[in-house]
N, C-alpha and C positions, 0 to 999 in steps of 0.2 A: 817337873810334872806338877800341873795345879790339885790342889787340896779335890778338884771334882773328879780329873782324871784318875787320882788314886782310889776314892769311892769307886767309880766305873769300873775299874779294873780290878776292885777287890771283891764284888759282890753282883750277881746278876739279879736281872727285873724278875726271874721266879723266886729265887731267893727274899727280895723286897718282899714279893705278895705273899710266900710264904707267912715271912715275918709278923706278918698285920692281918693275919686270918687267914687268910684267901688257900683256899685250896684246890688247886687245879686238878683235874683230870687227866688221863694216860696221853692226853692229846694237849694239855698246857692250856686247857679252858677252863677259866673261871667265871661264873656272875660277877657282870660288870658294880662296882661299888659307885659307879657316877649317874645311874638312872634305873630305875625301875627295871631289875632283869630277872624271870622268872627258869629262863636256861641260861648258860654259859654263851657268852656272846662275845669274851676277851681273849685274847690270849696272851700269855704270858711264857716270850721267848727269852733265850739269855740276854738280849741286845736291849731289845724294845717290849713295850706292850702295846696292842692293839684293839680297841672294840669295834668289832664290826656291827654293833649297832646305832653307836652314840658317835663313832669316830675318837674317843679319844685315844691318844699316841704317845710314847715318848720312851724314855729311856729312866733308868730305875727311879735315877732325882728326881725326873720331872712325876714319875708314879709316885715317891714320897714325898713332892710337895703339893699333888693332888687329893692324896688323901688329907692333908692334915691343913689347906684351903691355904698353904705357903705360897706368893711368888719368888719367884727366879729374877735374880737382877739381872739387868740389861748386860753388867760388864762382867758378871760370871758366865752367862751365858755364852756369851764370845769366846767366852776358854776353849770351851768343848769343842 
């Protein structure tokens, strides 16, 4: 198992937003941190996050390396 798959499996994307503020709702809705959001327009499932107003998507690494303006290399990427 790669060094991301063990991350992915040991911690979920609400847990991630947890961690960095974000406080979701009974519904897993946070204000989005990528665009000016004045309601909750993300969500934050165990697998993935979602905003439905900006589009942004991914899974908890790709929400820890959006907040902190990180890419993802080409060949870790692959792993997943």
């Amino acid at each position: 198992m790669s060094l991301y798959q063990t991350v992915k499996s040991a911690i979920t994307v609400r847990q991630v937003g947890e961690m960095y503020g974000m406080e979701p709702d009974r519904h897993g809705m946070v204000c989005c941190p990528f665009h000016s959001d004045n309601h909750p327009s993300m969500m934050l499932n165990e697998s993935y996050y979602y905003c439905f107003a900006c589009g942004a998507n991914g899974d908890a690494i790709d929400l820890t390396a959006k907040l902190f303006d990180l890419n993802r290399s080409e060949e870790h990427t692959s792993e997943l």
